[in-house]
N, C-alpha and C positions, 0 to 999 in steps of 0.2 A: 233358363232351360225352356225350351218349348216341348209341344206334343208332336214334334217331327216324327215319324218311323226311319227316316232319312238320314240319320246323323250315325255318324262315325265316333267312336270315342279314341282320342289319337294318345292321350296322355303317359296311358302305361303299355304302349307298343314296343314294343321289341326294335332296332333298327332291321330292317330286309321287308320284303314283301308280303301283306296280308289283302287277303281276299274276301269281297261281301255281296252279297245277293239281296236284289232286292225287285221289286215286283208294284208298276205301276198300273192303277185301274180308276174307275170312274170317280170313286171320290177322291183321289189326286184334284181335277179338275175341279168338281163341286165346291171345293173351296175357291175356286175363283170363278167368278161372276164375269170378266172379261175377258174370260178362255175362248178362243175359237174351237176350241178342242172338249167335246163333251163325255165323249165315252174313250179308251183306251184299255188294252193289255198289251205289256212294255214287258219286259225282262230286261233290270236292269244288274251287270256284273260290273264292279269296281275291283280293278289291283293298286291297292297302294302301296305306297315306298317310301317309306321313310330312310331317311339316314340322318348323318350331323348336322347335314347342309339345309335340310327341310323336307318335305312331300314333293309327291309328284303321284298326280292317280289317273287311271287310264280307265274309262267308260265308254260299257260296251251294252249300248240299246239295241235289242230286236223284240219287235212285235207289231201290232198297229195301232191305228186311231180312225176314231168318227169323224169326219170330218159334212160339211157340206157343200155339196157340187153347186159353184156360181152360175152355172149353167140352164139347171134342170131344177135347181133348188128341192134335192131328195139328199138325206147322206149317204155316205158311201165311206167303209171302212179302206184306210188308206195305208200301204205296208212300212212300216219305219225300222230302216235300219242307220243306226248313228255310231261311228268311233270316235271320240273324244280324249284330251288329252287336259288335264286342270294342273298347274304349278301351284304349289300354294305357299302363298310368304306368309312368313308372321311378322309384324309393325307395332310400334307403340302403339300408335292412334290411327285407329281403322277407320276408311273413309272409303266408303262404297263406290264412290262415284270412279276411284282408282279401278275397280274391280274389269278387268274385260273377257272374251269369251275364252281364253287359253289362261287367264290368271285369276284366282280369287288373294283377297287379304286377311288375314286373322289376328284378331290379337296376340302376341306373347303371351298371355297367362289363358288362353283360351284351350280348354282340354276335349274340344268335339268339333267337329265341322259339320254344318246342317248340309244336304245337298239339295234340299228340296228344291229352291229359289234356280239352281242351275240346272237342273234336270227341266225344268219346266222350262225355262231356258231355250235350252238345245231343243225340245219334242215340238216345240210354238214357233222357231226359225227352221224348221225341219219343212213346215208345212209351207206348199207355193202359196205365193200372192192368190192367186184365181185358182184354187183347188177344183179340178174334175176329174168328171167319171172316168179311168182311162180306157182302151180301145180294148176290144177281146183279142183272143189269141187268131183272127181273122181281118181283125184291124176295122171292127163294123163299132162305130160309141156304142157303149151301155146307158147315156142318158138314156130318161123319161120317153120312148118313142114319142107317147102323146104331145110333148113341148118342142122336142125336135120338127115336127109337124108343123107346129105353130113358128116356130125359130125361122123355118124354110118359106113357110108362105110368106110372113113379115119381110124376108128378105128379098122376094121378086115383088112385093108390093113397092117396097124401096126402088130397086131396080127399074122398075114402066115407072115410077115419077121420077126419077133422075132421069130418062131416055125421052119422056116428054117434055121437061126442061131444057133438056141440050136443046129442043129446035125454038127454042122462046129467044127472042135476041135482048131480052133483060140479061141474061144469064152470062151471053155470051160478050156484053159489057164488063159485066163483072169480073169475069177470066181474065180480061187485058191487065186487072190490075198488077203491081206487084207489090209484093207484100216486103221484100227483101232488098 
């Protein structure tokens, strides 16, 4: 047994559909140390289904997360909305590595499903690679004005040395190469 809040007790279910609520926030995350993800509120609703044949549970995230802008390096809460679908087998010998994002594995004599492990899952592929600020409803960035500043000048700094290079005829050796 663990100290989940996450878990399901599937043992003495009825066969047809049962429904759970459940509610992710900051110390979700706090337990792990290589979350990109610090702060959250999730609402999370699972319909399960059991019948003869096994489970089948369908999860429904809405809320957000903190995330940080690669950009501006401020965070910014980010809107998450996720539908998911979990199959879940039961196996003699449970081997995780079988496990993927539409399937988990349980034991046979296992009477709970934890979901923590795949909720965290889902909420951490939810998030881009390069998470930013996104545009207002004017389409002007909400970064940092002050870095944006910085961002632009760096960038016509770049600009006059690359425009002073093109007339260096080093450079224009190096072009002829090919690479391919």
């Amino acid at each position: 047994m663990t100290d989940s809040v996450y878990i399901i007790r599937f043992n003495h279910l009825a066969e047809g559909i049962h429904e759970y609520d459940f509610s992710i926030d900051d110390s979700f995350f706090a337990k792990r140390e290589e979350s990109i993800i610090k702060q959250a509120k999730v609402e999370v609703k699972v319909a399960l289904h059991k019948d003869s044949g096994g489970m089948h549970l369908n999860l429904s995230m809405i809320g957000d997360v903190a995330v940080d802008c690669v950009r501006c390096l401020e965070g910014f809460r980010m809107p998450i909305e996720i539908e998911k679908s979990l199959l879940v087998k039961m196996v003699d010998e449970v081997n995780e590595e079988y496990d993927d994002e539409d399937e988990i594995y349980i034991s046979k004599k296992a009477i709970e499903i934890d979901l923590a492990h795949s909720l965290y899952d889902f909420l951490t592929l939810e998030i881009p690679y390069c998470p930013v600020h996104p545009e207002d409803e004017n389409g002007v960035e909400t970064c940092n004005p002050d870095v944006l500043k910085y961002i632009k000048k760096q960038e016509t700094k770049t600009e006059k040395k690359d425009e002073e290079n093109e007339g260096d005829a080093r450079w224009s050796e190096l072009k002829k190469i090919k690479l391919n």
